[in-house]
C-alpha positions in Angstrom: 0.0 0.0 0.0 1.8 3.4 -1.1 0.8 7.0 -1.1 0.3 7.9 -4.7 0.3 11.9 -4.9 1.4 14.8 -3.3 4.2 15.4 -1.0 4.5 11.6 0.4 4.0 10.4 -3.1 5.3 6.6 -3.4 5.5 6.4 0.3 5.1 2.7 1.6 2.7 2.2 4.6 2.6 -0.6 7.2 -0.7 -2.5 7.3 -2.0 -3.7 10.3 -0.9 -6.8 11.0 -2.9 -10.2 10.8 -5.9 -8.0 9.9 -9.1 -8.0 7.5 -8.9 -4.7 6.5 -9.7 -3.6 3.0 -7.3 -1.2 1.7 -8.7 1.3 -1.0 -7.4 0.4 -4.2 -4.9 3.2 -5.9 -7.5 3.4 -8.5 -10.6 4.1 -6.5 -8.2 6.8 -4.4 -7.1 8.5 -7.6 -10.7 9.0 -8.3 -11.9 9.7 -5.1 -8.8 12.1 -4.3 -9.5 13.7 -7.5 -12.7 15.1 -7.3 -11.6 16.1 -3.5 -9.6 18.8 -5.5 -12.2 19.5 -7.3 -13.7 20.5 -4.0 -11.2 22.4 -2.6 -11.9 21.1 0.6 -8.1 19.1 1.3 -6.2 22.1 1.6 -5.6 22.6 5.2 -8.3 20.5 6.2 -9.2 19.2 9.7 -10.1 15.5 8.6 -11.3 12.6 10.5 -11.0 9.1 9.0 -13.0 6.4 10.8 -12.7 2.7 10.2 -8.9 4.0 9.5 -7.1 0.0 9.1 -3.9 1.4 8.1 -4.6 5.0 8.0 -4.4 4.7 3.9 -7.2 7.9 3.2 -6.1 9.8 6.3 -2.5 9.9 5.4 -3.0 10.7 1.1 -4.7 13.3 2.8 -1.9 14.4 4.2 0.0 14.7 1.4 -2.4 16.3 -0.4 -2.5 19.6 1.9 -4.4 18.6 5.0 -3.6 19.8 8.3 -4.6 17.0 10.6 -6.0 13.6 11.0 -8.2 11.7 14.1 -7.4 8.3 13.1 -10.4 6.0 14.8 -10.3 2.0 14.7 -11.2 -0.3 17.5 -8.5 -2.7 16.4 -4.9 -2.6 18.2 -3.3 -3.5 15.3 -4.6 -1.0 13.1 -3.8 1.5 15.8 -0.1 0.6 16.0 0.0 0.5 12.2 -1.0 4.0 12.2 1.0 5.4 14.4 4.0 3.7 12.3 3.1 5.6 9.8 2.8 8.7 10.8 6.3 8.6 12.5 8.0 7.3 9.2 6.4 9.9 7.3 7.2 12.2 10.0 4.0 13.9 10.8 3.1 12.5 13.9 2.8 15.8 15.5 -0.3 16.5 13.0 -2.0 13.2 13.9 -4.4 11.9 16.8 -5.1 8.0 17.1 -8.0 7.2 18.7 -7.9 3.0 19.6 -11.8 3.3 20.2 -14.8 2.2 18.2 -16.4 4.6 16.1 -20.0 5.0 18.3 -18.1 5.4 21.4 -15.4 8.2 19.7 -18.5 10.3 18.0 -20.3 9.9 21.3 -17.3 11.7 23.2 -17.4 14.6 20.8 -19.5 17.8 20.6 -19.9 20.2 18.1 -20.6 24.0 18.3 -24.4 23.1 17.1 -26.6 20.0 17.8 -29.6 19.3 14.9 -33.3 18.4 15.7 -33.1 15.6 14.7 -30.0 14.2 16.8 -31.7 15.2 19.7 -34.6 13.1 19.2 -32.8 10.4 18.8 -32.7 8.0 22.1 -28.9 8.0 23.6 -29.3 4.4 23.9 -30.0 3.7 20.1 -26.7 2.9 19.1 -25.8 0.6 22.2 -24.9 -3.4 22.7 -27.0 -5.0 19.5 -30.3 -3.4 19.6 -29.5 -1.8 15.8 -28.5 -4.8 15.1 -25.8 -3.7 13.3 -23.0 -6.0 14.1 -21.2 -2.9 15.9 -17.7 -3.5 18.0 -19.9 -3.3 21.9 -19.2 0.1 22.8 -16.1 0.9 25.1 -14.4 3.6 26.6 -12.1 5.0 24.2 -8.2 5.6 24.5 -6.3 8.2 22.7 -3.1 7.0 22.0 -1.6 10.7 21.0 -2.9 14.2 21.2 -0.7 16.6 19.9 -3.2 19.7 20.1 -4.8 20.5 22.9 -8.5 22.1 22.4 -11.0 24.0 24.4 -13.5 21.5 25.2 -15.9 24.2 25.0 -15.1 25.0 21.7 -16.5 21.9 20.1 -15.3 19.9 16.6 -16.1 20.6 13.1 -14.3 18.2 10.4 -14.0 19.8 7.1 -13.5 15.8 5.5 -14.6 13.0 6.8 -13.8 9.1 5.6 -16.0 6.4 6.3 -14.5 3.3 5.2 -16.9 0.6 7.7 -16.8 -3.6 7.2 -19.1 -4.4 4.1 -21.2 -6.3 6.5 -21.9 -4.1 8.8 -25.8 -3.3 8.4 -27.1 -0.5 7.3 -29.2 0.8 9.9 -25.7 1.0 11.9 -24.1 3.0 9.1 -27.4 5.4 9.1 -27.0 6.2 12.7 -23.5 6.5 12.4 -23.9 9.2 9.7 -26.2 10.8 12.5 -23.9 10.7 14.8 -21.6 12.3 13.2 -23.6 15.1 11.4 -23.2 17.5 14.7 -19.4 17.7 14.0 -20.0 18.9 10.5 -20.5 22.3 8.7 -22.2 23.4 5.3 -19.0 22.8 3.7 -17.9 19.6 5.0 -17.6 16.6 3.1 -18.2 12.9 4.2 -17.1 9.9 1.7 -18.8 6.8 2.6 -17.4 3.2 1.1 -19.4 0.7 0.8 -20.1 -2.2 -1.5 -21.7 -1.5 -4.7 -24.1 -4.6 -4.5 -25.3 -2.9 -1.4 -28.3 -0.2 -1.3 -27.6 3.3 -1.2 -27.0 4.2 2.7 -29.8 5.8 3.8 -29.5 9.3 4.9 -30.6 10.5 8.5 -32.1 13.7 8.2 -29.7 16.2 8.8 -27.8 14.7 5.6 -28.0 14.0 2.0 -25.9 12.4 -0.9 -24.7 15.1 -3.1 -22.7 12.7 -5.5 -21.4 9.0 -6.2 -19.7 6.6 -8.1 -18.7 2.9 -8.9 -15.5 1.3 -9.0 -16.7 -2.9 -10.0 -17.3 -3.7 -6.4 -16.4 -0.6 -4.4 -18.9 2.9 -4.6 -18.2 5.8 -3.1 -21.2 8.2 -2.0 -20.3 12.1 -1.1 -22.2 13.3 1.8 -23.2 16.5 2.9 -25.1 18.6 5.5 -28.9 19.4 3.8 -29.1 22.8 3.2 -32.2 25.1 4.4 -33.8 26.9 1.3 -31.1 29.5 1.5 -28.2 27.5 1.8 -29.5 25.7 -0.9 -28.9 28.2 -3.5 -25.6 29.5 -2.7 -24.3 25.4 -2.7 -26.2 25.0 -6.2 -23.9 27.9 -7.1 -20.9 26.6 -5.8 -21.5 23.3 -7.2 -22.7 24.4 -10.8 -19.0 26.0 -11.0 -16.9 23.1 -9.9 -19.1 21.0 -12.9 -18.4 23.6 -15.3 -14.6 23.4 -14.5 -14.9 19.8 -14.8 -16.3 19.6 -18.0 -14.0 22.2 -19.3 -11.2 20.1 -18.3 -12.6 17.0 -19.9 -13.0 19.1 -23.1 
């Protein structure tokens, strides 16, 4: 597994280990990264990669411009492998591993605004296997490093997020994952979700919506984003209607 752009570019990564992770292909990340640019969200971003295995996304992201990474996997092995990485490439000062699973990390943070429709959702909903889900059993989660240290009034807002979980897990878990996780967001964050592209689209809760996606033979990739009011709505139309017509351009 290598980095393939940017200022780690052909850098060789450790894998966890005796692990079942699944790797992005280089293919599926040129792609991926690609219309990132397109974004203009990478530079200087604040990114969070969940499900992280080897830390693969979170670390191309790096090299792409990115300021920092919370790296978040329940598995030891993928922690370790992580923080390999980041010492060979040097960056470990711009990185925060988080040996915790997911529901139990998301549950820990708060951002500067919490949507209706988190808050009606039971605190409980998520635990053991009531979902049903095939979730890791919640536990309290360790932080290996913390390099920054934050106001923890100030709350969290991710300006990428990747969310790379096991095929199998079901998608009522992913759903309330993406819930979860909507109060650390902003109008212009973006959230990749991997799944398998025999599987259904994930659906949304209802702070979010799909903005975009694509498939790779087995792999899709669906670009989330907060749903705009009426107001937001238009300005983001605008904004998007510009990176399209850059796009085609460039395909011309």
């Amino acid at each position: 597994m290598r980095i393939i752009a940017g200022a780690f570019k052909g850098s060789r990564l450790v894998a966890p280990g005796g692990s079942n992770t699944r790797p992005t292909s280089d293919r599926v990340k040129e792609s991926l990264f690609s219309m990132l640019d397109g974004y203009g969200v990478l530079k200087a971003a604040n990114v969070l990669d969940l499900f992280a295995g080897s830390g693969g996304l979170g670390f191309e992201a790096m090299s792409r411009g990115a300021a920092e990474v919370d790296f978040v996997d329940s598995a030891s092995a993928s922690a370790r492998a992580v923080e390999a990485n980041a010492q060979k490439l040097g960056i470990d000062h711009s990185t925060r591993i988080h040996s915790s699973d997911v529901v139990s990390f998301l549950s820990s943070q708060h951002g500067p605004r919490q949507h209706a429709s988190l808050q009606r959702q039971p605190e409980d909903h998520m635990g053991g296997s009531a979902h049903g889900g095939g979730l890791d059993e919640v536990q309290d989660g360790q932080v290996l490093e913390t390099r920054t240290v934050r106001d923890e009034d100030e709350g969290r807002i991710f300006d990428l997020v990747f969310m790379d979980p096991p095929y199998p897990l079901g998608e009522d878990a992913v759903t309330q994952i993406l819930g979860r996780l909507s109060r650390l967001l902003d109008m212009e964050s973006i959230v990749v979700v991997e799944r398998a592209s025999r599987a259904p689209e994930p659906t949304m809760p209802a702070a979010l919506e799909v903005f975009r996606s694509k498939s790779f033979g087995e792999t899709a990739l669906y670009f989330v984003q907060l749903r705009a009011t009426s107001d937001e709505a238009s300005e983001v139309a605008g904004v998007a209607g510009g990176v399209d017509a850059a796009t085609a351009d460039e395909s011309a």
